[in-house]
C-alpha positions as CSV (number, residue, x, y, z in Angstrom):
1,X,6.4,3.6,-11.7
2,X,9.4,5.6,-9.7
3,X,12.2,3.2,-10.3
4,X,14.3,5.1,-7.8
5,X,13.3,2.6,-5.1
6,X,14.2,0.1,-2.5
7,X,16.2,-3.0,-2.7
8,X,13.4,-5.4,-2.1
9,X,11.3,-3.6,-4.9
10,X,14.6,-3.9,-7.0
11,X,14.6,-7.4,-7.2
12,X,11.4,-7.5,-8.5
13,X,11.9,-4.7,-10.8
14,X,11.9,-7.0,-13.7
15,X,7.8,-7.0,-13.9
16,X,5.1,-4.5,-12.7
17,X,4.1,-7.8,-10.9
18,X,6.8,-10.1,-9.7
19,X,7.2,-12.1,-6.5
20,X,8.6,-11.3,-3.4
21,X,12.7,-11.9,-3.0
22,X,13.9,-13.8,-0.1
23,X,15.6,-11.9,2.9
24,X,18.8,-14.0,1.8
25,X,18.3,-12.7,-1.7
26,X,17.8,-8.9,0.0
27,X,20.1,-8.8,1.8
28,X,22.9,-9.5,-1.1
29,X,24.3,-6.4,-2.9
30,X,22.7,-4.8,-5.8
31,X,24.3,-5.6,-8.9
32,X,25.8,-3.9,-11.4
33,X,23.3,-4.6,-13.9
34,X,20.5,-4.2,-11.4
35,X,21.8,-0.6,-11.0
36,X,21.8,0.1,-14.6
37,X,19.2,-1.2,-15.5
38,X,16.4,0.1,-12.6
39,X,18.2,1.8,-10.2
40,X,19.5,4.5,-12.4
41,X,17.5,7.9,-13.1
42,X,17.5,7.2,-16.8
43,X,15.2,10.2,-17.3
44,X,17.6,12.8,-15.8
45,X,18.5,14.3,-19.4
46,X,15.3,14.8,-20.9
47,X,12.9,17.5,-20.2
48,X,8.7,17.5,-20.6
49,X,7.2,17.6,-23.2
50,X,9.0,15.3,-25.3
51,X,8.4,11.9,-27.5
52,X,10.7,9.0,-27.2
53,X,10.0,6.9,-29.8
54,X,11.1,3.0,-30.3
55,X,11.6,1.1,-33.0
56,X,10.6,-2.6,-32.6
57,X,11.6,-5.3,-35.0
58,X,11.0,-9.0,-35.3
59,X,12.2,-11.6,-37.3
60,X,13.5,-15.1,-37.3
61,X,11.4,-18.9,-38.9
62,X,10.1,-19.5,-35.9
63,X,7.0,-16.8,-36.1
64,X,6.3,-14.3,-38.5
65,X,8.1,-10.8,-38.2
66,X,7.0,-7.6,-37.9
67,X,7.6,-3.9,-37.0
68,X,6.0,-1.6,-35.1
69,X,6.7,1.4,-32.8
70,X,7.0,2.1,-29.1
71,X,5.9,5.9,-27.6
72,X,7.3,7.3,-24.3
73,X,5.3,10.1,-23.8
74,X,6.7,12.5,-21.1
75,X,4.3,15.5,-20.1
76,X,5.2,17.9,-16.8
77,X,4.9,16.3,-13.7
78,X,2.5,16.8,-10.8
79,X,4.1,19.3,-8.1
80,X,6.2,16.9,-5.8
81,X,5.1,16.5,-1.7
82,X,7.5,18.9,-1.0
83,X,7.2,21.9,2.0
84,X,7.2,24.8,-0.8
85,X,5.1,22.4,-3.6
86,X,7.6,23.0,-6.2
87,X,7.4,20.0,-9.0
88,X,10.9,18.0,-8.3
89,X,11.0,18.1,-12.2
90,X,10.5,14.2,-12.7
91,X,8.0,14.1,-15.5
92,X,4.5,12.5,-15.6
93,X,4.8,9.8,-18.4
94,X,2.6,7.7,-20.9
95,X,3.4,5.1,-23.0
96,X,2.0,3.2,-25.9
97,X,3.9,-0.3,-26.5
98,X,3.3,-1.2,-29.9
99,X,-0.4,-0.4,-31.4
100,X,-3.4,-2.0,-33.0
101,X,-4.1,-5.8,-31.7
102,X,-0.9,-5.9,-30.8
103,X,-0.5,-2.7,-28.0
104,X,0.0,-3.7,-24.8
105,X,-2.1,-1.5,-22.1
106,X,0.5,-0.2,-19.3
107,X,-0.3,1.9,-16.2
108,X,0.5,5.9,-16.5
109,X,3.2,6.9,-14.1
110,X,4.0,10.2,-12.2
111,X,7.4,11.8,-11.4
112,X,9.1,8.9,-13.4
113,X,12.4,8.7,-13.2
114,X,13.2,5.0,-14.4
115,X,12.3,4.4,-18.6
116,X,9.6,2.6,-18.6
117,X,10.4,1.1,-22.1
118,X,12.5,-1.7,-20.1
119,X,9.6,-2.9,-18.2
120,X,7.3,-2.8,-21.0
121,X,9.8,-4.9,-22.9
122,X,10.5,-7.3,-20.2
123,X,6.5,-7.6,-20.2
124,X,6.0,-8.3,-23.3
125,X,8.9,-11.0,-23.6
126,X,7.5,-12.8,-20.5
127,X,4.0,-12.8,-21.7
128,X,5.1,-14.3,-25.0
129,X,7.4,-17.3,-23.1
130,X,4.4,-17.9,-21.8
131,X,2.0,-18.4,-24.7
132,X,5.2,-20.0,-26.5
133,X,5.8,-22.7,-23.8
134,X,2.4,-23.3,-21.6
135,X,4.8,-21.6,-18.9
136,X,4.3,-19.6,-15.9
137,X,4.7,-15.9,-16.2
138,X,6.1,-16.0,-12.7
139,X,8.7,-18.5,-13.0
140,X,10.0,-16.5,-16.6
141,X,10.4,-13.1,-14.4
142,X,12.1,-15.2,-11.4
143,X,14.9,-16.3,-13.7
144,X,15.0,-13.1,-15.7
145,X,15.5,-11.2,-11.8
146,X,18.0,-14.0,-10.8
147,X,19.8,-13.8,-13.7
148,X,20.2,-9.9,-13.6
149,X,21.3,-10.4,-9.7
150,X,23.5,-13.3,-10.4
151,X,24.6,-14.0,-13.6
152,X,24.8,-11.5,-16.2
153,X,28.1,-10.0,-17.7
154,X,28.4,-5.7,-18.6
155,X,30.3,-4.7,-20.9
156,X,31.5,-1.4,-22.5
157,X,29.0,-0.5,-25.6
158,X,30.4,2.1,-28.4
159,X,26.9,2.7,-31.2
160,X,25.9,5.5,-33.3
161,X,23.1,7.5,-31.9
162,X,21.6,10.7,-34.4
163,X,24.8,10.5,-36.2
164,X,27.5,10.4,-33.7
165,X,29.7,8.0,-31.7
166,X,28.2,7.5,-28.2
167,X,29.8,5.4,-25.6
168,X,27.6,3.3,-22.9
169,X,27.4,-0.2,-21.7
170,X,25.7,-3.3,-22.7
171,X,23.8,-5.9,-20.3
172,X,23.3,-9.8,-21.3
173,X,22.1,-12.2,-19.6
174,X,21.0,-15.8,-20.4
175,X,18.3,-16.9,-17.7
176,X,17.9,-20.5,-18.8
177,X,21.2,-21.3,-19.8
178,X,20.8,-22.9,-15.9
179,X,17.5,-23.2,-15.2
180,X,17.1,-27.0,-13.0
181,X,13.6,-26.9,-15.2
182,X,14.9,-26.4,-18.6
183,X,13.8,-29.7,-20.2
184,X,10.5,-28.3,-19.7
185,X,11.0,-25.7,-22.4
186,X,14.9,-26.8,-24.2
187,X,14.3,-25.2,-27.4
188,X,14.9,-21.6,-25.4
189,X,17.8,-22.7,-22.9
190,X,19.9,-20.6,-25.4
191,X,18.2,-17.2,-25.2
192,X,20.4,-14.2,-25.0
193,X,19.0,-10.8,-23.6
194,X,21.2,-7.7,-24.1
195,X,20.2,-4.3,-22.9
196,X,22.7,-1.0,-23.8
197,X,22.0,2.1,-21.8
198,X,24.3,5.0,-21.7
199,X,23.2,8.6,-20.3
200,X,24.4,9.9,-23.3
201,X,20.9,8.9,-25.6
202,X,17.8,10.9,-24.1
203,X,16.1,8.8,-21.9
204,X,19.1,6.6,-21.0
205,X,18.5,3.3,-22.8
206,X,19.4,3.1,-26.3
207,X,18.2,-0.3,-27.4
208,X,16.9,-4.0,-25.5
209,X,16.6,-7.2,-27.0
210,X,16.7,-10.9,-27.2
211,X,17.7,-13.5,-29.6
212,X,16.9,-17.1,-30.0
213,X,20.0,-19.2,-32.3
214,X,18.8,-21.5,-34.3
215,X,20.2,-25.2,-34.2
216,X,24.0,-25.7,-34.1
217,X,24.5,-21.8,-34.1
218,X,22.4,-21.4,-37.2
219,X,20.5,-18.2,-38.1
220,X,18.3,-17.5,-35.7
221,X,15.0,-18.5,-34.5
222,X,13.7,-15.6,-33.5
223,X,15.0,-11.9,-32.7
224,X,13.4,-8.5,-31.1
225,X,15.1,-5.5,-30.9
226,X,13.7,-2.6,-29.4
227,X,15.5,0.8,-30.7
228,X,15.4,4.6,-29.7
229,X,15.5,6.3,-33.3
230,X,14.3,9.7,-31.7
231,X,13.4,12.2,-29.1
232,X,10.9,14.9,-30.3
233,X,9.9,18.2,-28.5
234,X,6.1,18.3,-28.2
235,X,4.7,21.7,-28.6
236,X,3.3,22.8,-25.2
């Protein structure tokens, strides 16, 4: 899962499985939040072994809430295909999105540079539009991808991280607030995803989320936020 990688593979970088962009679509420029979001080596500051962990929270009247935890695991990497068969130092990582019934199983990636977290929240999010709507999986991640080439505004961020003042930037993006097939599924033409990533946090992205507002601006109707609340040193 090397998310250092080409611009047709950047399109789809929204899923672990995603269609295939048009040539039209390709041949466009990366965008800005593309490039933040997965084409950015997010795991640059952070040396093996070490524990990212996540916070996830859910609330809202739609569904019940919940909280539960998200591991990035990052071990030493396999040596690199390189002439002298030095390792490149991009770690070998495993991850464990949420746990009991509700852990979602994701593939083990070597020399990773991009967080996986983002995928595996991206995931999840699709897979539950899905059970939410009767929708396809595919269509969700097409309008997620076209929103992210297309359509979403970045902003400076300023959060607390460990007790300090960190400066980054924050991606939204509203996928349906356009979508020709809205009717389909109304009640979620307002969803909001934000992502804030800075290089400052260890492991690059600091939190990723989504909210649903309730009718006429009201609380909402759901809300996930996925958090970094640490970065532990394993003992080797």
């Amino acid at each position: 899962m090397n998310f250092s990688i080409q611009r047709g593979i950047v399109r789809m970088a929204c899923a672990l499985v995603c269609t295939v962009a048009t040539q039209a679509a390709s041949a466009q420029a990366i965008s800005q939040a593309e490039t933040l979001l997965f084409q950015t080596h997010h795991l640059h500051n952070v040396g093996a072994p070490l524990t990212l962990t996540y916070a996830f929270h859910k609330t809202g009247s739609l569904e019940p809430g919940f909280d539960d935890q998200v591991e990035v695991i990052l071990a030493d990497g396999k040596p690199a295909a390189q002439p002298d068969g030095a390792s490149d130092g991009k770690p070998s990582v495993t991850m464990h999105f949420l746990s009991g019934v509700r852990e979602r199983k994701t593939p083990d990636a070597e020399n990773a540079e991009g967080n996986p977290a983002l995928l595996g929240f991206l995931e999840r999010d699709i897979a539950e539009m899905q059970r939410l709507t009767g929708g396809s999986g595919n269509y969700f991640r097409k309008r997620i991808r076209l929103a992210l080439a297309d359509g979403a505004q970045v902003r400076p961020a300023r959060f607390t991280y460990a007790g300090k003042a960190v400066d980054g930037r924050e991606v939204s993006i509203e996928p349906y607030r356009n979508d020709p097939l809205a009717k389909r599924f109304e009640r979620y033409v307002p969803k909001r995803y934000t992502f804030v990533v800075s290089a400052q946090v260890p492991g690059g992205v600091y939190r990723m989320g989504s909210v649903l507002a309730g009718p006429a601006g009201g609380a909402p109707l759901m809300e996930e936020t996925l958090t970094l609340v640490s970065a532990a040193n394993q003992k080797r």
